[in-house]
C-alpha positions in Angstrom: 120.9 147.4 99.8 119.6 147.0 103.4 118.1 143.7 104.8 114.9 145.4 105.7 113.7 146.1 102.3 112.0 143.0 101.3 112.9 143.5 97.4 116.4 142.9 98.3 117.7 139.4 99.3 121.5 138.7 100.3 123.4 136.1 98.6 124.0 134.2 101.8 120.0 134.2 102.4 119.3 133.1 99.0 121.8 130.0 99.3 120.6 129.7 102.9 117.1 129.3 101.6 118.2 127.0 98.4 119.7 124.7 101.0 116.6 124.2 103.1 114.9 123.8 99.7 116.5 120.8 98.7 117.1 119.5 102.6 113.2 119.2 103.3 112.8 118.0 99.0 114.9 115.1 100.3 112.9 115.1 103.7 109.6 114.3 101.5 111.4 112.2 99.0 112.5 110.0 102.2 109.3 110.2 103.8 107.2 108.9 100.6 109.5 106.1 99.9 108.5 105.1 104.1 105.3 105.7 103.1 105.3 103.1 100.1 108.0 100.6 102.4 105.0 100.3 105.1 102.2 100.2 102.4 103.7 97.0 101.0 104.6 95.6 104.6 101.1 96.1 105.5 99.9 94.5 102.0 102.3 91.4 102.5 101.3 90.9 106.3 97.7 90.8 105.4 98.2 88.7 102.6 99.6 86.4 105.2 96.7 86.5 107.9 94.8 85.2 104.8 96.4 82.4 104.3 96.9 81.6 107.9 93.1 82.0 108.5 92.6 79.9 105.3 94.8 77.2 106.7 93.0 77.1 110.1 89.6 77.0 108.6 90.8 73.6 107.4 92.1 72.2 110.2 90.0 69.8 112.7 89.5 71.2 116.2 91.6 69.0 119.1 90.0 66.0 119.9 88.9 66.7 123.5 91.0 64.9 126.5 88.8 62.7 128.6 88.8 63.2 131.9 89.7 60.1 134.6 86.8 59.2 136.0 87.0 59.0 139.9 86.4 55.5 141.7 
C-alpha cells in the first residue's frame, strides 16, 4: 500500500480526517446556535424600539422657554 494510490487510505489519515469531521460539525453547530443568539437579540431590541417610539408618540413636546425680553 503506497500513499499515492488514491484507493488506499492510511489509518492515521482516516482518523486525521474523522477529526476534522467532527471539529468543523461542532464549528457549525456553534456557529448556528450564534446565529439563533443574535436573531433573538435583534428580535428583543426591536421589540424595544417599539415600545419606546410608542411611549414618545404620547408624550407632549417641552413647553418652549421664553426668552427675557431686553429693556
Amino acid at each position: 500500500m503506497t500513499t499515492n494510490e488514491p484507493e488506499t487510505m492510511s489509518i492515521s489519515m482516516q482518523v486525521a480526517l474523522e477529526e476534522e469531521v467532527e471539529r468543523l460539525d461542532a464549528a457549525a453547530k456553534a456557529s448556528r446556535n450564534r446565529i439563533l443568539f443574535l436573531a433573538q437579540s435583534n428580535a428583543n431590541l426591536k421589540a424595544q424600539v417599539a415600545e419606546m417610539e410608542a411611549k414618545l408618540a404620547t408624550l407632549e413636546p417641552p413647553a418652549k422657554a421664553e426668552k427675557p425680553k431686553a429693556n
